[in-house]
C-alpha positions in Angstrom: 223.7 110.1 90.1 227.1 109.2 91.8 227.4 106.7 94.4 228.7 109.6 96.6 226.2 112.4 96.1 224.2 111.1 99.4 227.3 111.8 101.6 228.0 115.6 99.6 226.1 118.7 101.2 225.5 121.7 99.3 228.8 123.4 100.4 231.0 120.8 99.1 229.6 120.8 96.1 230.0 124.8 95.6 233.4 124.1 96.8 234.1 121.1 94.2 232.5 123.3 91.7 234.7 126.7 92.4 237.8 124.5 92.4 236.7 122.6 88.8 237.2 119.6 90.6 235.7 116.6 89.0 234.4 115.7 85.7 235.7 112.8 82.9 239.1 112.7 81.1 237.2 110.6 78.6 238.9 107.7 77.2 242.1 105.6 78.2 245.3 105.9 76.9 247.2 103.8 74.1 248.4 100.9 76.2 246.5 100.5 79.2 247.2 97.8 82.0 245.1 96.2 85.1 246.1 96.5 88.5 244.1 94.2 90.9 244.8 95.4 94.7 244.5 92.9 97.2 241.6 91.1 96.4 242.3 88.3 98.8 240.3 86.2 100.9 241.6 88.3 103.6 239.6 91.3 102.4 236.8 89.8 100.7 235.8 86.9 102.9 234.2 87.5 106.6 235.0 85.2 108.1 238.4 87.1 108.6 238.9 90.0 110.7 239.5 92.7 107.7 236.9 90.6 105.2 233.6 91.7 104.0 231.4 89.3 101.9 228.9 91.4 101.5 230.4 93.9 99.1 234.3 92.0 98.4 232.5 88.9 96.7 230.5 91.4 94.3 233.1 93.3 93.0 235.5 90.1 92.4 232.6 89.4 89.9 232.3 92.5 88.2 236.7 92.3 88.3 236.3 88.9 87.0 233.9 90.7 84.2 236.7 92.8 83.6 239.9 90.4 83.6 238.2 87.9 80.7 237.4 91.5 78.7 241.2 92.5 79.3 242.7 88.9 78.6 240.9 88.8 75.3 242.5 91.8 74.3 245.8 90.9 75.7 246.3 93.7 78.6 248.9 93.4 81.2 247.3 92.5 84.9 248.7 92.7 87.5 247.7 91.2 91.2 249.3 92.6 94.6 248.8 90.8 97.8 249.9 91.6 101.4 252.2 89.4 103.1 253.0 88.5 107.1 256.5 89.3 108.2 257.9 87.7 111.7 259.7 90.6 112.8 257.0 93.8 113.7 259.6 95.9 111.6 258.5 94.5 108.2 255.0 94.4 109.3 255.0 98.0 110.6 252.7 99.8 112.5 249.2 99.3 111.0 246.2 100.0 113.2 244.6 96.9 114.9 245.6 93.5 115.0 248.8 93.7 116.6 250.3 90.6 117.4 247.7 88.6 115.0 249.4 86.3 112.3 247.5 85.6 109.1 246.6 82.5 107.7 247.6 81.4 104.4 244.6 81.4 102.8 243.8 85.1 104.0 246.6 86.2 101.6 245.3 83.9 98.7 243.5 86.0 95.9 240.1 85.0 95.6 240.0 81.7 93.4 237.4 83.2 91.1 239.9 86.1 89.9 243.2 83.7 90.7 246.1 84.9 88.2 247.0 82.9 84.9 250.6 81.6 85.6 252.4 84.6 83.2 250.6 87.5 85.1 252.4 89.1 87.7 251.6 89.0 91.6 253.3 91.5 93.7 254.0 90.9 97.3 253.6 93.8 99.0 254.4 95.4 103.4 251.8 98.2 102.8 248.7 100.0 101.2 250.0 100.7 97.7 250.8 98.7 95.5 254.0 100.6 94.1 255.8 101.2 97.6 258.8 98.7 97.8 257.5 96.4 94.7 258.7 96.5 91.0 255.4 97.0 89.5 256.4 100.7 87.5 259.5 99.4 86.3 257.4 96.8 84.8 254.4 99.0 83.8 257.6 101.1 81.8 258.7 97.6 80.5 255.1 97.4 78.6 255.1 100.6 78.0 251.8 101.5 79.4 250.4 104.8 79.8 247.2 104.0 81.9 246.0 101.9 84.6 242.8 100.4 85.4 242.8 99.6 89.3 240.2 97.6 91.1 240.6 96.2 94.4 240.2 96.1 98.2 240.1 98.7 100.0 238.7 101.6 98.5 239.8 103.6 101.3 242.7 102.6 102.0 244.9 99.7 99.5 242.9 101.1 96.3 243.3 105.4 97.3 246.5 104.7 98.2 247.8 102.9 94.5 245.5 105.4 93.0 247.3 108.1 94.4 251.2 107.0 93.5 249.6 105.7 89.9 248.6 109.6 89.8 252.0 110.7 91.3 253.7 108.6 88.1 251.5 110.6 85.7 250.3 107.5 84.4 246.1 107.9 83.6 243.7 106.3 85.8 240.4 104.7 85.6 238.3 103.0 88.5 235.3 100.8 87.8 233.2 101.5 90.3 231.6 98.0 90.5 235.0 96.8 90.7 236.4 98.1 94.1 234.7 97.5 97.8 235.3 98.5 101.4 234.0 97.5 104.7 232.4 100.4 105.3 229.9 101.9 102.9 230.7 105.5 104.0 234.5 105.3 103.8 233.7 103.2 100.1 232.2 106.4 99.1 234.0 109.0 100.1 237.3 107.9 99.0 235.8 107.2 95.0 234.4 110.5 95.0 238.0 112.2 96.5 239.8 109.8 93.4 237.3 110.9 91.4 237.8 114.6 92.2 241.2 114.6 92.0 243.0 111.7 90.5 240.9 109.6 88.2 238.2 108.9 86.1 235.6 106.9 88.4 232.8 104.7 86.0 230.4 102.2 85.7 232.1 98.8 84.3 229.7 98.8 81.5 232.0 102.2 80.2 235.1 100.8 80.9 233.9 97.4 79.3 233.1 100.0 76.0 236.2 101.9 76.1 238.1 98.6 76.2 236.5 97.3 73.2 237.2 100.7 70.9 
């Protein structure tokens, strides 16, 4: 059972079915990499405005599952964090929280997951992690053909790399345990639209297999 089958009636899923939406790829490509979007304490912690600890501290475990698999078998990772401007124009015009500076420690990935001094963090003005950072040149530089992205937002930072990683044509795989959202309904809805239509979403545990093939 899919985490989003409680939210699908029976007219979406005639509709997902006539369009041959869905289903596995099976398998990652030759030279996969790991993209870990913004799993700060700003997301994951609640005692800040945007954090929830309730499912963000959860899937940093199941990433940090995932980072000590990847670093064993020598995958690139790379982190994206956002960062505070001082003029509104660099900051743009996000919903809520106007006026509000961050604290330091809200862009600070989550000490449990923190990066290993040669793996890359990209600082980054808005929901994906491709727009305005170098991170495909770099992904081109290792020559890697397929991402596996975890991260914070599911609806909004994750769908939103997801969706330029597709537009890139490289392949895409979401753990499920690995991504998180403070709200449930928005969390599920968005992994099954990736899943429909951009990526492969799975358990860990399948990832964890592919990974060691």
């Amino acid at each position: 059972m899919a985490i989003w089958d409680d939210v699908l009636n029976e007219q979406d899923r005639k509709m997902f079915s006539k369009a041959k939406m869905g289903g596995t790829r099976g398998g990652l490509g030759k030279n996969p990499a790991i993209v870990v979007v913004d799993m700060t304490y700003g997301f994951v912690d609640s005692r800040f405005r945007l954090g929830c600890s309730e499912s963000g501290y959860p899937a940093v475990k199941a990433t940090a599952l995932l980072l000590e698999k990847a670093r064993i078998k020598k995958l690139p990772i790379f982190y994206s964090r956002g960062i505070t401007e001082l003029h509104n124009s660099g900051n743009g015009l996000w919903k809520g929280g106007e006026g509000e500076e961050k604290s330091e420690l809200e862009n600070t990935i989550v000490e449990e997951i923190k990066p290993l001094d040669h793996e890359v963090v990209l600082q980054k003005r808005r929901p994906s992690a491709f727009f305005g950072t170098n991170l495909v040149d770099m992904l081109i530089y290792h020559g890697v053909d397929s991402l596996i992205i975890t991260g914070i937002s599911t609806s909004g930072c994750v769908r939103a790399s997801v969706v330029d990683a597709f537009s890139y044509n490289f392949k895409i795989v979401v753990p499920e345990e690995c991504v998180a959202d403070r709200s449930q309904i928005s969390h599920k809805v968005s992994l099954m639209d990736i899943h429909m239509k951009y990526a492969d979403v799975l358990k860990l545990d399948e990832v964890m297999q592919w990974l060691d093939k």
